[in-house]
PDB file of N, CA, C and O in Angstrom:
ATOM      1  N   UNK A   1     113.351  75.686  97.562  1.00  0.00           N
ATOM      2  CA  UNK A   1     112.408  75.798  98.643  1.00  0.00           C
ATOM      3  C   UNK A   1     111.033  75.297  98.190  1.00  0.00           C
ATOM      4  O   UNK A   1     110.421  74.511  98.913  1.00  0.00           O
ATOM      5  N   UNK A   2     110.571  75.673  97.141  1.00  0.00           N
ATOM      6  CA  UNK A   2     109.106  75.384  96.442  1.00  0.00           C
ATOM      7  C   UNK A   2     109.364  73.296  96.353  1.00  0.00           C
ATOM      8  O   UNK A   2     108.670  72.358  96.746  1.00  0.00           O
ATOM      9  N   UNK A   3     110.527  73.376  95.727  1.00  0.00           N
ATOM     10  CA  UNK A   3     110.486  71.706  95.395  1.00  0.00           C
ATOM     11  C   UNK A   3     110.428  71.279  96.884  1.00  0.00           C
ATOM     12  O   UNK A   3     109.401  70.640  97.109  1.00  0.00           O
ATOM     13  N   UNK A   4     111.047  71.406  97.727  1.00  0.00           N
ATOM     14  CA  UNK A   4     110.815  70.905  99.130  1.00  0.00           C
ATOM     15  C   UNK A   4     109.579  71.159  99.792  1.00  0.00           C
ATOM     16  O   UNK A   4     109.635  70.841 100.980  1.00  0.00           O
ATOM     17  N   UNK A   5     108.435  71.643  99.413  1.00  0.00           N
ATOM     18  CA  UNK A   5     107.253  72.033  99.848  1.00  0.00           C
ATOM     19  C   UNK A   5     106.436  71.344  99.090  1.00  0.00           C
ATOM     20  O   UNK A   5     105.218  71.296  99.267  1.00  0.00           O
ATOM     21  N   UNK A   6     107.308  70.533  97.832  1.00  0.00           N
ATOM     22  CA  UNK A   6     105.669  70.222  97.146  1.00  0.00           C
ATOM     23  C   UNK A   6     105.088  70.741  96.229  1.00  0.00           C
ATOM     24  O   UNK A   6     104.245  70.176  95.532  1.00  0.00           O
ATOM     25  N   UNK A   7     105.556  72.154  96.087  1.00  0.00           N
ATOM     26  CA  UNK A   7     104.846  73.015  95.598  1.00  0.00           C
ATOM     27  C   UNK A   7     105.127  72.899  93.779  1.00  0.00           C
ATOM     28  O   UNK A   7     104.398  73.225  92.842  1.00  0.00           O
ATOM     29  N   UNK A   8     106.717  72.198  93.820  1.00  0.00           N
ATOM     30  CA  UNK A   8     107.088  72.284  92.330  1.00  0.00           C
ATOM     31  C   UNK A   8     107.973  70.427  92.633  1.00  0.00           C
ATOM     32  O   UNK A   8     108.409  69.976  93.693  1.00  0.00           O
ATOM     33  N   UNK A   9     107.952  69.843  91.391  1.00  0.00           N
ATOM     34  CA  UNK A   9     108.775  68.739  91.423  1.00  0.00           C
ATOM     35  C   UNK A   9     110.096  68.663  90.649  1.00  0.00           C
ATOM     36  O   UNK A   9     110.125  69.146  89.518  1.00  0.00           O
ATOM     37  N   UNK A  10     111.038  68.173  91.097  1.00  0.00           N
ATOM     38  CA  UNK A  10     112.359  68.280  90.869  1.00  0.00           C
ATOM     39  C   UNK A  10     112.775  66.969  90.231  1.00  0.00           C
ATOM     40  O   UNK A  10     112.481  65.839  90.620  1.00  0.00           O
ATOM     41  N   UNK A  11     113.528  67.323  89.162  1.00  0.00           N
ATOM     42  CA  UNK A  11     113.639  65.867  88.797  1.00  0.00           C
ATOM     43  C   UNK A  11     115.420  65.818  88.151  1.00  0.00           C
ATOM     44  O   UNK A  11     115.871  66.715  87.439  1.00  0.00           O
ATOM     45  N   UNK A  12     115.906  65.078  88.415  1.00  0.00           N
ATOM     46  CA  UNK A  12     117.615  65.212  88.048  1.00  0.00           C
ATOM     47  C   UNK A  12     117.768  64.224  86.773  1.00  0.00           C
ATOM     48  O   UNK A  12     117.202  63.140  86.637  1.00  0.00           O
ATOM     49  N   UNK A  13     118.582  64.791  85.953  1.00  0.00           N
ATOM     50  CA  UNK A  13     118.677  64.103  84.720  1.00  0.00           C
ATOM     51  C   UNK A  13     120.681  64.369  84.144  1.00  0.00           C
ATOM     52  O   UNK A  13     121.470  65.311  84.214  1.00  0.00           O
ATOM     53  N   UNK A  14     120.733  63.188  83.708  1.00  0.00           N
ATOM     54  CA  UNK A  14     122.402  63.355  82.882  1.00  0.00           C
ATOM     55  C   UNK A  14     122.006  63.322  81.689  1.00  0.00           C
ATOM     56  O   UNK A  14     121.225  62.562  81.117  1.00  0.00           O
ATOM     57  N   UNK A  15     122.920  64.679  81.150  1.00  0.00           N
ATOM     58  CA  UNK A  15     122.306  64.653  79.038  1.00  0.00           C
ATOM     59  C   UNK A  15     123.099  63.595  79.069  1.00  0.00           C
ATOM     60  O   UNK A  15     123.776  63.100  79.971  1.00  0.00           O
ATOM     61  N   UNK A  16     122.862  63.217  77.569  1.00  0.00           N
ATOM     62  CA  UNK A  16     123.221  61.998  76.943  1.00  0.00           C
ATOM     63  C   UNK A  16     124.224  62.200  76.347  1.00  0.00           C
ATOM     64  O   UNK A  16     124.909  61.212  76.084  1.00  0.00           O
ATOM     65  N   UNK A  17     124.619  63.320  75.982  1.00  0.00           N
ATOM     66  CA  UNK A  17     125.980  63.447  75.351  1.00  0.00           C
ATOM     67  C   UNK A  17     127.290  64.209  75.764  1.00  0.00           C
ATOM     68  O   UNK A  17     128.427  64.147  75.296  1.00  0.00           O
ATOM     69  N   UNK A  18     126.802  64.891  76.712  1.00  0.00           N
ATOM     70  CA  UNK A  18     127.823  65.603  77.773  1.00  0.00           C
ATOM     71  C   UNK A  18     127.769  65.070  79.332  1.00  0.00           C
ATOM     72  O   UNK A  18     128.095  65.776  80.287  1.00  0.00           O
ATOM     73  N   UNK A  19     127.471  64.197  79.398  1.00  0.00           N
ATOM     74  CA  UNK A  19     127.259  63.386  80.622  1.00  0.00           C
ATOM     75  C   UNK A  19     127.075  65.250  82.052  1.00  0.00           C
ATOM     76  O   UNK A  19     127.446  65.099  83.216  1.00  0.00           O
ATOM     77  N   UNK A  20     126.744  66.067  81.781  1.00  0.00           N
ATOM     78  CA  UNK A  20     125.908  66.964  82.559  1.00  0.00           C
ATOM     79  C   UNK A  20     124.827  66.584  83.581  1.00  0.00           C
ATOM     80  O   UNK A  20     124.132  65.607  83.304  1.00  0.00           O
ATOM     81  N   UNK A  21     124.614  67.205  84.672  1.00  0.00           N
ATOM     82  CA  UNK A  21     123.657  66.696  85.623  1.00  0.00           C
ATOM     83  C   UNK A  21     122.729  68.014  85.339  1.00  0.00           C
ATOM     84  O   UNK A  21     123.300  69.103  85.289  1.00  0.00           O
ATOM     85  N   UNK A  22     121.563  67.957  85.185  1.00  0.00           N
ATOM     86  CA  UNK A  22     120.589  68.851  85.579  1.00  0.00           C
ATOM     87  C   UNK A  22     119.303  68.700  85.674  1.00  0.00           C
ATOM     88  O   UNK A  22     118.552  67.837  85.222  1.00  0.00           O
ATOM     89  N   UNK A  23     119.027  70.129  86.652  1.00  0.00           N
ATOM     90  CA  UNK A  23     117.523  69.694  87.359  1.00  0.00           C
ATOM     91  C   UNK A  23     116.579  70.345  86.742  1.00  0.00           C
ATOM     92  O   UNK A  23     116.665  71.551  86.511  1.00  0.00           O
ATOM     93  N   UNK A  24     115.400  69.489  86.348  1.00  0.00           N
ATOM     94  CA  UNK A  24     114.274  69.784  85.984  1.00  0.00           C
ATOM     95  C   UNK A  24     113.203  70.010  86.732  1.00  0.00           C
ATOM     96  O   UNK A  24     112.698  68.934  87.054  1.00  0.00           O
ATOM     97  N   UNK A  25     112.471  71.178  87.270  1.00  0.00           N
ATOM     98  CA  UNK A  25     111.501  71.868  88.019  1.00  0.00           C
ATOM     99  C   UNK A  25     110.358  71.380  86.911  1.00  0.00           C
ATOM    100  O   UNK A  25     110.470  71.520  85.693  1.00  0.00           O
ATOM    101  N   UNK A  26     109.189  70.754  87.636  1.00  0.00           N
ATOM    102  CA  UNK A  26     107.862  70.669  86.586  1.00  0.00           C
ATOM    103  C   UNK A  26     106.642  71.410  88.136  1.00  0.00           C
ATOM    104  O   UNK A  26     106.990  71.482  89.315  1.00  0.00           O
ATOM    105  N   UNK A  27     105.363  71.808  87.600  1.00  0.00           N
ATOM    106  CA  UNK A  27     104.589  72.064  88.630  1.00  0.00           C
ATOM    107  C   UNK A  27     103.778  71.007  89.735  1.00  0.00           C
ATOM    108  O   UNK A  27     103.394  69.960  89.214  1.00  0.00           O
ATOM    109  N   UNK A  28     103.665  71.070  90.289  1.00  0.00           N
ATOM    110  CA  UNK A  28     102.723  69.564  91.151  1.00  0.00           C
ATOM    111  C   UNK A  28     101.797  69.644  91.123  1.00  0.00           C
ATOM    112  O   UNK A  28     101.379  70.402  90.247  1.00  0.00           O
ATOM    113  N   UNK A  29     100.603  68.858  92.151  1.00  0.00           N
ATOM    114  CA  UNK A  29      99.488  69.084  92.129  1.00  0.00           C
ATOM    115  C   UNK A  29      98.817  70.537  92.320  1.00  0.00           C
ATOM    116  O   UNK A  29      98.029  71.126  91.580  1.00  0.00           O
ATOM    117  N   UNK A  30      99.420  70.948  93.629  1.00  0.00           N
ATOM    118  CA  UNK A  30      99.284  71.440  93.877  1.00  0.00           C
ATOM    119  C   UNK A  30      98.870  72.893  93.714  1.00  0.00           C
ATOM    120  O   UNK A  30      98.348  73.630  94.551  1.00  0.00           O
ATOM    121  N   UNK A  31      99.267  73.185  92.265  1.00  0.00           N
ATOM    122  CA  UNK A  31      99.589  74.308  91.714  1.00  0.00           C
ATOM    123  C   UNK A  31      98.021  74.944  90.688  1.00  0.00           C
ATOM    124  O   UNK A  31      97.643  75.994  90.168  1.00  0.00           O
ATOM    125  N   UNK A  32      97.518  73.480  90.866  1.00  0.00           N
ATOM    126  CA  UNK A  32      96.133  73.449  89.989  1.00  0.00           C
ATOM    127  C   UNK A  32      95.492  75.040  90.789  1.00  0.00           C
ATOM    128  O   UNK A  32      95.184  75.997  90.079  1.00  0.00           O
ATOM    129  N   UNK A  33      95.380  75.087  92.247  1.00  0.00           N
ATOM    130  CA  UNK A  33      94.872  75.929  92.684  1.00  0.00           C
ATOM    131  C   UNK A  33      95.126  77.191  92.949  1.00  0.00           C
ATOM    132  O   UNK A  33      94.492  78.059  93.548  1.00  0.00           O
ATOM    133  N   UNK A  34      96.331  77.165  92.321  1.00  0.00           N
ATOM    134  CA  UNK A  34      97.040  78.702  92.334  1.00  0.00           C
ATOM    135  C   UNK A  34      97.288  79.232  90.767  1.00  0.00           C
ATOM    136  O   UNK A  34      97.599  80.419  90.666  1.00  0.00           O
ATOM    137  N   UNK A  35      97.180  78.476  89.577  1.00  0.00           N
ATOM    138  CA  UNK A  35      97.226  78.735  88.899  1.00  0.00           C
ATOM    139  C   UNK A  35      95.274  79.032  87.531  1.00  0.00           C
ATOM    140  O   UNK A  35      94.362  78.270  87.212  1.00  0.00           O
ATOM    141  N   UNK A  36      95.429  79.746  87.378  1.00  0.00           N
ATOM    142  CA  UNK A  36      93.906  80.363  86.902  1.00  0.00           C
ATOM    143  C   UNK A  36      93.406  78.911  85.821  1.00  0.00           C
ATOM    144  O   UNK A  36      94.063  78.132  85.129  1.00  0.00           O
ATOM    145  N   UNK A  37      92.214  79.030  86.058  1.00  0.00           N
ATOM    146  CA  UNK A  37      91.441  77.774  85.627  1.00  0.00           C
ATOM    147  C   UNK A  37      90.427  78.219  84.084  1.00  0.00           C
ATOM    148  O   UNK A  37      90.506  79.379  83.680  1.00  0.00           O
ATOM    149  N   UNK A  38      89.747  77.453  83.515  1.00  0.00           N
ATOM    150  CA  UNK A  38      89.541  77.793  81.776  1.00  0.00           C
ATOM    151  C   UNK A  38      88.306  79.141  82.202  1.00  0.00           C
ATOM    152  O   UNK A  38      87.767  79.797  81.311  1.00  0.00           O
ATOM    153  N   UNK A  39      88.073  79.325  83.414  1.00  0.00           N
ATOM    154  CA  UNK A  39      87.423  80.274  82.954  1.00  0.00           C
ATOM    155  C   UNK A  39      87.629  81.315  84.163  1.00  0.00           C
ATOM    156  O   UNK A  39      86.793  81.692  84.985  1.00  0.00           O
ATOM    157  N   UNK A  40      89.116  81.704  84.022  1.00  0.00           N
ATOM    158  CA  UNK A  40      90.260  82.999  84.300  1.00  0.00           C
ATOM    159  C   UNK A  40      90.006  82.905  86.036  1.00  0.00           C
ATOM    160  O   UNK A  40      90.347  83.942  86.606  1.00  0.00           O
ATOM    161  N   UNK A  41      89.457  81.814  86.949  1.00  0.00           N
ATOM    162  CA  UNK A  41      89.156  82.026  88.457  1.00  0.00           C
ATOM    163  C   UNK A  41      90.687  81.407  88.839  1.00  0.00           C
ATOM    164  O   UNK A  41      91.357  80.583  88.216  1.00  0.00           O
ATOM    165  N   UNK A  42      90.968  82.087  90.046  1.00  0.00           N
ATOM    166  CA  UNK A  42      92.322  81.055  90.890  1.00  0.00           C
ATOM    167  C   UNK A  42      91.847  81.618  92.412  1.00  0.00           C
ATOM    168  O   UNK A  42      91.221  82.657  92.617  1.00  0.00           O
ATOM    169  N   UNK A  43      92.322  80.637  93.435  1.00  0.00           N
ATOM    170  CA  UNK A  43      92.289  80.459  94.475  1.00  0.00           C
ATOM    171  C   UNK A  43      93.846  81.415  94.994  1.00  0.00           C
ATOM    172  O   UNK A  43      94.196  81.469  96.173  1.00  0.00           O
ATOM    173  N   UNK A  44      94.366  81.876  94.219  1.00  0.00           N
ATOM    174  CA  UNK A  44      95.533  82.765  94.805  1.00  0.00           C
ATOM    175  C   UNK A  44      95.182  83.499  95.629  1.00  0.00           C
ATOM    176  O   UNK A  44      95.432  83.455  96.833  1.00  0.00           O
ATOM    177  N   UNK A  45      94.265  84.614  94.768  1.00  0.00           N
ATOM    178  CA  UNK A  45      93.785  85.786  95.949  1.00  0.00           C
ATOM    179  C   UNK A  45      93.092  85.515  96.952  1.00  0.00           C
ATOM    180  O   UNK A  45      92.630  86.553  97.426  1.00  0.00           O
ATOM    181  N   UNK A  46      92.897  84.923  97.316  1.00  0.00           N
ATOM    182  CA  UNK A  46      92.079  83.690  98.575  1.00  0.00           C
ATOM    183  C   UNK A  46      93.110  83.438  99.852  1.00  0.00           C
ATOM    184  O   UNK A  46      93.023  83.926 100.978  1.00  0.00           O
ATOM    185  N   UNK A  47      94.004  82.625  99.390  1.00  0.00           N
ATOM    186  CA  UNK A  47      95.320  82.242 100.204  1.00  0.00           C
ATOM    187  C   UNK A  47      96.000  83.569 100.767  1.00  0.00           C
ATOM    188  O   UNK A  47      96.198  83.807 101.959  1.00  0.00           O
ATOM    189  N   UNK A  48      96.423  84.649  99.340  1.00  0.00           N
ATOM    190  CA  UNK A  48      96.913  85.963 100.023  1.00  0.00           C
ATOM    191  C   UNK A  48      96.146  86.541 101.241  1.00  0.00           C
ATOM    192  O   UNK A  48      96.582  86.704 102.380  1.00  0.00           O
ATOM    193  N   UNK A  49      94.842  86.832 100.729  1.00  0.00           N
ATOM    194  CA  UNK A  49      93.548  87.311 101.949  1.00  0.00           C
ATOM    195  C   UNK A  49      93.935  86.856 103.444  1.00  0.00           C
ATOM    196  O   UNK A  49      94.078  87.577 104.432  1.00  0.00           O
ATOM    197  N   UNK A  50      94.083  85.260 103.322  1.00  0.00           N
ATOM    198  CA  UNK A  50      93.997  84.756 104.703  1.00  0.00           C
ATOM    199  C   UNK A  50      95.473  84.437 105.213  1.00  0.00           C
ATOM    200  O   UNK A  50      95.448  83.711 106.207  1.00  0.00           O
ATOM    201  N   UNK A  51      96.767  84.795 104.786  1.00  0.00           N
ATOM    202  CA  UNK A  51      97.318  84.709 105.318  1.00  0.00           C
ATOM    203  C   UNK A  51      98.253  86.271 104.980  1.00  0.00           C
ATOM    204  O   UNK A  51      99.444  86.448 104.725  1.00  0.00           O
ATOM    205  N   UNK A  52      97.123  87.206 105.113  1.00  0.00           N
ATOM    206  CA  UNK A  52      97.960  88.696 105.113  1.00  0.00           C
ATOM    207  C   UNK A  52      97.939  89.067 106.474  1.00  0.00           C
ATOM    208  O   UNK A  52      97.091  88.576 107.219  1.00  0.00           O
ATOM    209  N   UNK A  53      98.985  90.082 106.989  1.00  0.00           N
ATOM    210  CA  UNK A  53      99.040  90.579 108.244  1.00  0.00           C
ATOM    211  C   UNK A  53      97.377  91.120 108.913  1.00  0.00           C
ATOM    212  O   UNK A  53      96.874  90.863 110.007  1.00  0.00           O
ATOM    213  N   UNK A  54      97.031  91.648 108.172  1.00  0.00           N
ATOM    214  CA  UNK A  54      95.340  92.046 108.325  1.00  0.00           C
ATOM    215  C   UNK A  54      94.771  91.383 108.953  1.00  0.00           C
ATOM    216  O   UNK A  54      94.578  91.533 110.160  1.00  0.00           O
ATOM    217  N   UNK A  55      94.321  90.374 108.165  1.00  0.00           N
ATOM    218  CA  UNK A  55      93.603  88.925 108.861  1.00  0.00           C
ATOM    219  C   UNK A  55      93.970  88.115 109.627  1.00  0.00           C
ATOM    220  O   UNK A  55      93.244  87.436 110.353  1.00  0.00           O
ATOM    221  N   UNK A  56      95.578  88.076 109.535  1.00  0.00           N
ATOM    222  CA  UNK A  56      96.278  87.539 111.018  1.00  0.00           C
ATOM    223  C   UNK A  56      95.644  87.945 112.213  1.00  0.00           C
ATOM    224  O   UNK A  56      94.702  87.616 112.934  1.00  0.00           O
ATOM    225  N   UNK A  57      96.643  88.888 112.125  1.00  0.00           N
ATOM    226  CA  UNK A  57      96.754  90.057 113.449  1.00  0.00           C
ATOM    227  C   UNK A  57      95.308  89.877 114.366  1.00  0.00           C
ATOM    228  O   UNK A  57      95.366  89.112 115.328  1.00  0.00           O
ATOM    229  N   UNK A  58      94.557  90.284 114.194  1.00  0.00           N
ATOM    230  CA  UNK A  58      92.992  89.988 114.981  1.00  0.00           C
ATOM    231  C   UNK A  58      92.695  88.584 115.725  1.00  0.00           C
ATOM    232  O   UNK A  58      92.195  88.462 116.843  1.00  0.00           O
ATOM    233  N   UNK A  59      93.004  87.817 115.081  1.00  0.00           N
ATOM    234  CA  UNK A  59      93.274  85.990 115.168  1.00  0.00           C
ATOM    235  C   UNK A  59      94.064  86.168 116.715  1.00  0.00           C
ATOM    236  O   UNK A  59      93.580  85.858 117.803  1.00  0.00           O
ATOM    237  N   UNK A  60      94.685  86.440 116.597  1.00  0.00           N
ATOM    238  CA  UNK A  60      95.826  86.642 117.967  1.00  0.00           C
ATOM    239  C   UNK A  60      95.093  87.051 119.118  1.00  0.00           C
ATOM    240  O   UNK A  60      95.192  86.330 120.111  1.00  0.00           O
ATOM    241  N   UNK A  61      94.147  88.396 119.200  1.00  0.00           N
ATOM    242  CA  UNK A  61      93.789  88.902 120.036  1.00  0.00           C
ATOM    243  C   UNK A  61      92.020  88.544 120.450  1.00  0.00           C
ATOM    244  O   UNK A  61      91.200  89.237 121.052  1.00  0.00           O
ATOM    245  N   UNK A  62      91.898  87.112 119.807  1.00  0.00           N
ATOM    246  CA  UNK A  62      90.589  86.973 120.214  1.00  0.00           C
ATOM    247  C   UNK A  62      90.302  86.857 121.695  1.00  0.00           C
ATOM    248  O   UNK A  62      89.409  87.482 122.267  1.00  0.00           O
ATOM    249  N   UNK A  63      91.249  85.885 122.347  1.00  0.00           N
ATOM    250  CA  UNK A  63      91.169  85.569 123.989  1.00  0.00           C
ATOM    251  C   UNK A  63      90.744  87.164 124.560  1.00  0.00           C
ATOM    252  O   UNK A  63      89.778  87.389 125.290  1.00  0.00           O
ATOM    253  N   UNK A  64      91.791  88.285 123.997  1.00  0.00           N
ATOM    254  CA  UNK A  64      91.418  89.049 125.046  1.00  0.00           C
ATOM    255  C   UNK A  64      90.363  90.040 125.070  1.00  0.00           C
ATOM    256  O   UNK A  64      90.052  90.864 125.931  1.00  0.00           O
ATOM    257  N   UNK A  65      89.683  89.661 123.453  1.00  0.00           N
ATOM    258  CA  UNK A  65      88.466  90.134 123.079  1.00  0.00           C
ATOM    259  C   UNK A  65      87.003  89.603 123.444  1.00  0.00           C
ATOM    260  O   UNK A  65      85.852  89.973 123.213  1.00  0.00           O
ATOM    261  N   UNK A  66      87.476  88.794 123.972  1.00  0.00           N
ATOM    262  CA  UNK A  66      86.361  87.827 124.835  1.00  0.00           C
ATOM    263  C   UNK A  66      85.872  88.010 125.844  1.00  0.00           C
ATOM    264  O   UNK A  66      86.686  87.478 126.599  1.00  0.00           O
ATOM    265  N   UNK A  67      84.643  88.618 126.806  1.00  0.00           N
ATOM    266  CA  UNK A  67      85.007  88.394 127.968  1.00  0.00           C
ATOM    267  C   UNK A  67      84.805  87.522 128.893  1.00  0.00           C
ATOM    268  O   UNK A  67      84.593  87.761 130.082  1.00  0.00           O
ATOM    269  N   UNK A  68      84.882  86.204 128.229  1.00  0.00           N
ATOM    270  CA  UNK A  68      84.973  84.877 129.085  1.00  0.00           C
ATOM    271  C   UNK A  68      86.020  84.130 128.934  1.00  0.00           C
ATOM    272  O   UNK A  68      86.151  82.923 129.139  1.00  0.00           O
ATOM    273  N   UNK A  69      86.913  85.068 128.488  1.00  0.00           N
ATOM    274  CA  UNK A  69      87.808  84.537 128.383  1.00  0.00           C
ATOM    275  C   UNK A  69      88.479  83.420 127.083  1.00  0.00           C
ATOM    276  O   UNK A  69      89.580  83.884 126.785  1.00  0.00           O
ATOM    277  N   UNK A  70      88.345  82.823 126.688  1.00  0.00           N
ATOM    278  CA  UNK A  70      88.080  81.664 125.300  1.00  0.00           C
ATOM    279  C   UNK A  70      86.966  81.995 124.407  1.00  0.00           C
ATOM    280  O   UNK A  70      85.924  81.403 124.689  1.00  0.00           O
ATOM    281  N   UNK A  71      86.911  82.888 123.276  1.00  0.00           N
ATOM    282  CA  UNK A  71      86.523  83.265 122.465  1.00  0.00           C
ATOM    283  C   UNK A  71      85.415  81.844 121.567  1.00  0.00           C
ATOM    284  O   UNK A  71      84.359  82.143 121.010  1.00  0.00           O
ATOM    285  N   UNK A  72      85.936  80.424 121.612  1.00  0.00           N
ATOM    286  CA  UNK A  72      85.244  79.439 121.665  1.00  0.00           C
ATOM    287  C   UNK A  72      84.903  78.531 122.233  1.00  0.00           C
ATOM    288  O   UNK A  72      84.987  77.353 121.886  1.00  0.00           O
ATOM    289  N   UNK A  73      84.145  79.307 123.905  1.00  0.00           N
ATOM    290  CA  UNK A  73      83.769  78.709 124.841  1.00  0.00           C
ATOM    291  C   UNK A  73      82.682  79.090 124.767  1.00  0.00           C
ATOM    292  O   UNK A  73      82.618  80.319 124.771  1.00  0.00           O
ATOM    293  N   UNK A  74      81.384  78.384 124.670  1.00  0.00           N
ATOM    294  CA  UNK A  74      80.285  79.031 124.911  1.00  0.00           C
ATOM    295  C   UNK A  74      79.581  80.043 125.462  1.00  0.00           C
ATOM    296  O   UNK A  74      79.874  79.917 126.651  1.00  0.00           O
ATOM    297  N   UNK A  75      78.502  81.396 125.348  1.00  0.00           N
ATOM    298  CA  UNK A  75      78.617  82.123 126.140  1.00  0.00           C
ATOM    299  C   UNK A  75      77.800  81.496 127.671  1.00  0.00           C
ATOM    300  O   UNK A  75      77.516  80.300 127.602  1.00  0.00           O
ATOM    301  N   UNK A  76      77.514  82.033 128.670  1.00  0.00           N
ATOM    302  CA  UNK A  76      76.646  81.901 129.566  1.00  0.00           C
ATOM    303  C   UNK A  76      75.440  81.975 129.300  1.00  0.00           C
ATOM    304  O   UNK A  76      74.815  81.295 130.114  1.00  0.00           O
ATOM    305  N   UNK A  77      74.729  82.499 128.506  1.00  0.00           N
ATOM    306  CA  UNK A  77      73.429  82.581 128.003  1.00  0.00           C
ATOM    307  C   UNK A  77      73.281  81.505 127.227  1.00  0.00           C
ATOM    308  O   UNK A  77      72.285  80.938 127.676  1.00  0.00           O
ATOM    309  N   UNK A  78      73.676  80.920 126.361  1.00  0.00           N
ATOM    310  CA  UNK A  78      73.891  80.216 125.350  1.00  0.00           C
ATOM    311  C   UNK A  78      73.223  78.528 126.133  1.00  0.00           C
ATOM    312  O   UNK A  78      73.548  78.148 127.258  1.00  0.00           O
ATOM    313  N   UNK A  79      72.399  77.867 125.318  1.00  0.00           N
ATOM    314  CA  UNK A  79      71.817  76.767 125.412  1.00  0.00           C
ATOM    315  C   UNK A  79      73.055  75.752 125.411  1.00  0.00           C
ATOM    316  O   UNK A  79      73.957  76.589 125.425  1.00  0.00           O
ATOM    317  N   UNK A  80      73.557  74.806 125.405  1.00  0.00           N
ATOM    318  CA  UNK A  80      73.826  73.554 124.905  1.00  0.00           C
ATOM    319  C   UNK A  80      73.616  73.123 123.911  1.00  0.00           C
ATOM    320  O   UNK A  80      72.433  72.802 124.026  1.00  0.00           O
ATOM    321  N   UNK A  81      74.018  72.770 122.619  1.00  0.00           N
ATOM    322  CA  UNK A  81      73.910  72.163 121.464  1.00  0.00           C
ATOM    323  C   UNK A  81      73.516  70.551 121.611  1.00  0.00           C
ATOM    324  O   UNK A  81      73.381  69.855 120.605  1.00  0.00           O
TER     325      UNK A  81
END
């Protein structure tokens, strides 16, 4: 699942002396940002934050928290940009 996302690269190889097929998982780019950097920071706990039920959930109910309906519709008071 990770190699199909990108997230890890897959690479297929035959040994040389048992004519064997196997797959080699290496990390991708991608991983730079999930994995902690020379001075111990990562963007993990970041990603968890914004895609936990918590921070979802609210996202959903902006329309009806609005009362104009579209939460990024300007208000009526509100000038023109």
């Amino acid at each position: 699942m990770l190699a199909g996302h990108n997230v890890l690269t897959c690479r297929v190889e035959t040994g040389e002396l048992d004519g064997k097929v196997e797959r080699k998982y290496g990390a991708a780019p991608v991983v730079k940002f999930l994995a902690k950097n020379q001075n111990g920071d990562s963007m993990a706990p970041l990603f968890n934050m914004a895609l936990s039920k918590a921070f979802m959930d609210p996202l959903y109910c902006l329309k009806d928290a609005s009362p104009w309906g579209d939460p990024f519709r300007q208000s009526p008071w509100d000038k023109p940009i």
